[in-house]
C-alpha positions as CSV (number, residue, x, y, z in Angstrom):
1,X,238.0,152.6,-138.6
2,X,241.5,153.4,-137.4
3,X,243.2,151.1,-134.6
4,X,242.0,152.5,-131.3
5,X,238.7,152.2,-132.4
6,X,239.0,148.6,-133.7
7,X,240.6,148.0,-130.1
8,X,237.6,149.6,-128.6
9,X,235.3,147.4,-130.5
10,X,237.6,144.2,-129.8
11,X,237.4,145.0,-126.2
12,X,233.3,145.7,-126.1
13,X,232.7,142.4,-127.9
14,X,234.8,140.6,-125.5
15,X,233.2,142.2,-122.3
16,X,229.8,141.7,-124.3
17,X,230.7,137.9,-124.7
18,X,232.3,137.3,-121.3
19,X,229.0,138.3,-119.5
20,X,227.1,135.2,-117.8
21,X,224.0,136.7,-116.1
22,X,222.9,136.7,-120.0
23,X,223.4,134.8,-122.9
24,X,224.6,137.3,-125.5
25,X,223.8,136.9,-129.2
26,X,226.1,139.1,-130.9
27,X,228.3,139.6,-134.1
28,X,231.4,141.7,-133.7
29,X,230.8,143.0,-137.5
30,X,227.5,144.3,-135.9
31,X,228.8,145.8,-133.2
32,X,231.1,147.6,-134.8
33,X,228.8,148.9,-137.2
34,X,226.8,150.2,-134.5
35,X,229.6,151.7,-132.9
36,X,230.7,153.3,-136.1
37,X,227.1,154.8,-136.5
38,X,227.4,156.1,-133.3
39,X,230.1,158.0,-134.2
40,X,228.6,159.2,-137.4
C-alpha cells in the first residue's frame, strides 16, 4: 500500500475505534486488508 492509503486506513481504524454507540472489535491489519480488497 502506498502512504495515502495507509493514512486512509490509519484514519478509518481510529474513527472505527473512537465510536461509543458500539463497542467495536476490530484489527487494523484487517481492516486494511479489507480495504485493500476493495480496491482490488
Amino acid at each position: 500500500m502506498n502512504s495515502q492509503s495507509e493514512k486512509l486506513v490509519d484514519l478509518i481504524f481510529q474513527k472505527l475505534k473512537s465510536y461509543k454507540a458500539k463497542e467495536i472489535f476490530l484489527e487494523k491489519e484487517d481492516l486494511r486488508k479489507f480495504i485493500v480488497s476493495l480496491l482490488k
